[in-house]
C-alpha positions as CSV (number, residue, x, y, z in Angstrom):
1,X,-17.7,23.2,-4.4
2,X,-18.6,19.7,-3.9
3,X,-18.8,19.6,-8.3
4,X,-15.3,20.5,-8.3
5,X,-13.9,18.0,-6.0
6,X,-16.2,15.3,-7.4
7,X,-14.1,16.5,-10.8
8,X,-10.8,16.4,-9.1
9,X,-11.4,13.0,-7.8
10,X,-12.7,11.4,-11.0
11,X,-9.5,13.5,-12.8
12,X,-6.9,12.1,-10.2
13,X,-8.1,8.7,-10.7
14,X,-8.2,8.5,-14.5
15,X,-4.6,10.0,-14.1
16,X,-3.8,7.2,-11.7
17,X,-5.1,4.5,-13.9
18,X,-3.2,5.8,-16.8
19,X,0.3,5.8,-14.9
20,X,-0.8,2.4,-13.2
21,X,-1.1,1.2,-17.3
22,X,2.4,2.5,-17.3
23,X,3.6,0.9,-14.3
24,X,3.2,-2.5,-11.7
25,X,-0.1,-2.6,-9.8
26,X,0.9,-1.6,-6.4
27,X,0.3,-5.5,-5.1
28,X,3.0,-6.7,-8.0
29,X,5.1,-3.5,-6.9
30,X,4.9,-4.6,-3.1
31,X,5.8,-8.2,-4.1
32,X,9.1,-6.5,-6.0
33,X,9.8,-4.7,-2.6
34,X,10.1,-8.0,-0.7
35,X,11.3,-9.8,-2.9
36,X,14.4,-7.3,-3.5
37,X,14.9,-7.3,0.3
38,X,14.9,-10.9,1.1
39,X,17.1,-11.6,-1.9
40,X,19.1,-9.3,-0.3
41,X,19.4,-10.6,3.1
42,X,18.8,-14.2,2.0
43,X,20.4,-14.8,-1.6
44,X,16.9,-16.2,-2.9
45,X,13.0,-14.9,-1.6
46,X,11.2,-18.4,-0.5
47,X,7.5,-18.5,-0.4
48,X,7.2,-18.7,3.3
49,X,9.1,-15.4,3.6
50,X,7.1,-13.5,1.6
51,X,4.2,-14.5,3.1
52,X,5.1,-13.8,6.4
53,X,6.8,-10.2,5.1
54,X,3.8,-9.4,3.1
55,X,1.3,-10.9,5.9
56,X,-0.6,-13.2,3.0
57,X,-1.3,-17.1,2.9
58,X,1.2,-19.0,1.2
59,X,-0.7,-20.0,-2.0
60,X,-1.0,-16.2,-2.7
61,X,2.3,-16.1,-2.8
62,X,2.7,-19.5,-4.9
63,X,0.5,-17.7,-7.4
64,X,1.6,-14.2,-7.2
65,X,5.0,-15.7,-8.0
66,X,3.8,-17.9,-11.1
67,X,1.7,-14.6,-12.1
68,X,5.4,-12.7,-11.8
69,X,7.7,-15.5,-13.6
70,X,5.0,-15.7,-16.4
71,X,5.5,-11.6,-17.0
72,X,9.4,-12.2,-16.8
73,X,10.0,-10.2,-13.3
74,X,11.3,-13.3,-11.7
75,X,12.3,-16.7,-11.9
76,X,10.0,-18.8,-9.9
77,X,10.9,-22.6,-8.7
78,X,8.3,-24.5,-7.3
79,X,10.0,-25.4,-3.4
80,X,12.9,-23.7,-4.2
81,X,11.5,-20.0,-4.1
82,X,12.3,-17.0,-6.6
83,X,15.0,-14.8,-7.5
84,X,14.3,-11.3,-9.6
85,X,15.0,-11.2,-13.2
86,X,16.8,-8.5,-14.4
87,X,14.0,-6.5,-15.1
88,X,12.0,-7.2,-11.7
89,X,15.5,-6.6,-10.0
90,X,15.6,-3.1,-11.6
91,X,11.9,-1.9,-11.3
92,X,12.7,-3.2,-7.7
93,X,15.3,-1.1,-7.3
94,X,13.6,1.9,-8.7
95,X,10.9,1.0,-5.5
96,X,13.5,0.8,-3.3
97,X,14.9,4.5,-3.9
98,X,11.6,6.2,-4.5
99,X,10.7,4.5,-0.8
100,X,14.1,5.7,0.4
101,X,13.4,9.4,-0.8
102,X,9.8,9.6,0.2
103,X,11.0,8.6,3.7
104,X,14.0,10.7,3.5
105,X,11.5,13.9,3.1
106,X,8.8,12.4,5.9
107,X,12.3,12.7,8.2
108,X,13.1,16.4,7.2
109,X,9.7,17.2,8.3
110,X,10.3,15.7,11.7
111,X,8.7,12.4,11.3
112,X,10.4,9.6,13.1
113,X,11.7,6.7,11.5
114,X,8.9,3.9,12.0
115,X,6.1,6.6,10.8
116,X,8.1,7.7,8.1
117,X,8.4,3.8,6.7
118,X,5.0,2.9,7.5
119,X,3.8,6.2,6.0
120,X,5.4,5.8,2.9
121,X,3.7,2.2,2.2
122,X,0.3,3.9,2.0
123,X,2.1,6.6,-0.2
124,X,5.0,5.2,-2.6
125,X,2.6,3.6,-5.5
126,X,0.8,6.6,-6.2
127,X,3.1,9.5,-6.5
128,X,3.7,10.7,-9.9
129,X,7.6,11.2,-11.5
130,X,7.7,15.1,-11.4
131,X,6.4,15.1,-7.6
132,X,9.3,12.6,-6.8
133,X,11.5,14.7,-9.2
134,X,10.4,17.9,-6.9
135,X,10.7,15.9,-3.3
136,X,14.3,14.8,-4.8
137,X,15.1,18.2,-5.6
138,X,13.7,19.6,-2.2
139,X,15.2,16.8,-0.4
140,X,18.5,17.3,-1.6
141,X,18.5,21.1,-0.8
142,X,17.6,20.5,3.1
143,X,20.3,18.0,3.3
144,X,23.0,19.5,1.7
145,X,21.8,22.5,3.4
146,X,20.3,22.2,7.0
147,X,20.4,26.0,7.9
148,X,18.0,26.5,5.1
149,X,15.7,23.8,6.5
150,X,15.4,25.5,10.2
151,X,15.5,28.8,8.7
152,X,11.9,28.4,7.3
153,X,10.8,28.0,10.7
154,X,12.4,31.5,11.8
């Protein structure tokens, strides 16, 4: 018993690390979040804001955001802040709706709001593309269909 989940473990974490090879490390990905959102809200993410949003020291950011304008996900001015590239803007906005959906789902089950959101940070970065194609698909049945929802609990 204990083999096997030894052998699940080791298998979900090779698995992880090949996706991850495929993807943002879940630090870069968090920094895309922000970024996204204060761009949003702000026109430009400054180094201040992140930190605070993020809840790191400011030269973290400073070289978190060199790090990110050096792999072309954003344009980086020293005192001036960053914007997203194109490409950060769109792998941010691929974070943005996999957050929405996985929180989406937390609420069908009857989580509130704040938990679903805070939940979904721990959760977001590690879920493989056929899970979130099968929450999507699951998602979109209970809302386009509510009866069906409350009618598993019958």
């Amino acid at each position: 018993m204990a083999e096997d989940r030894l052998d699940a473990l080791r298998s979900a974490h090779e698995a992880d690390g090949l996706r991850r090879s495929a993807r943002h490390s879940v630090r870069v990905e968090d920094y895309l979040e922000v970024l996204h959102e204060l761009e949003l809200v702000e026109g430009r993410a400054k180094p201040a804001r992140i930190a605070e949003s993020l809840s790191v020291a400011r030269p973290s950011v400073t070289k978190m955001l060199k790090r990110l304008d050096e792999e072309g996900l954003v344009a980086y001015e020293r005192y001036r802040g960053a914007v997203l590239t194109d490409e950060g803007r769109a792998a941010a906005v691929a974070l943005r709706e996999r957050h929405g959906l996985i929180v989406r789902f937390l609420q069908i089950l009857g989580v509130d709001e704040e938990t679903a959101h805070t939940d979904t940070e721990g959760i977001e970065h590690h879920l493989h593309e056929s899970t979130l194609d099968a929450l999507r698909a699951l998602v979109e049945k209970a809302e386009a269909d509510p009866d069906w929802w409350s009618a598993r609990e019958q």
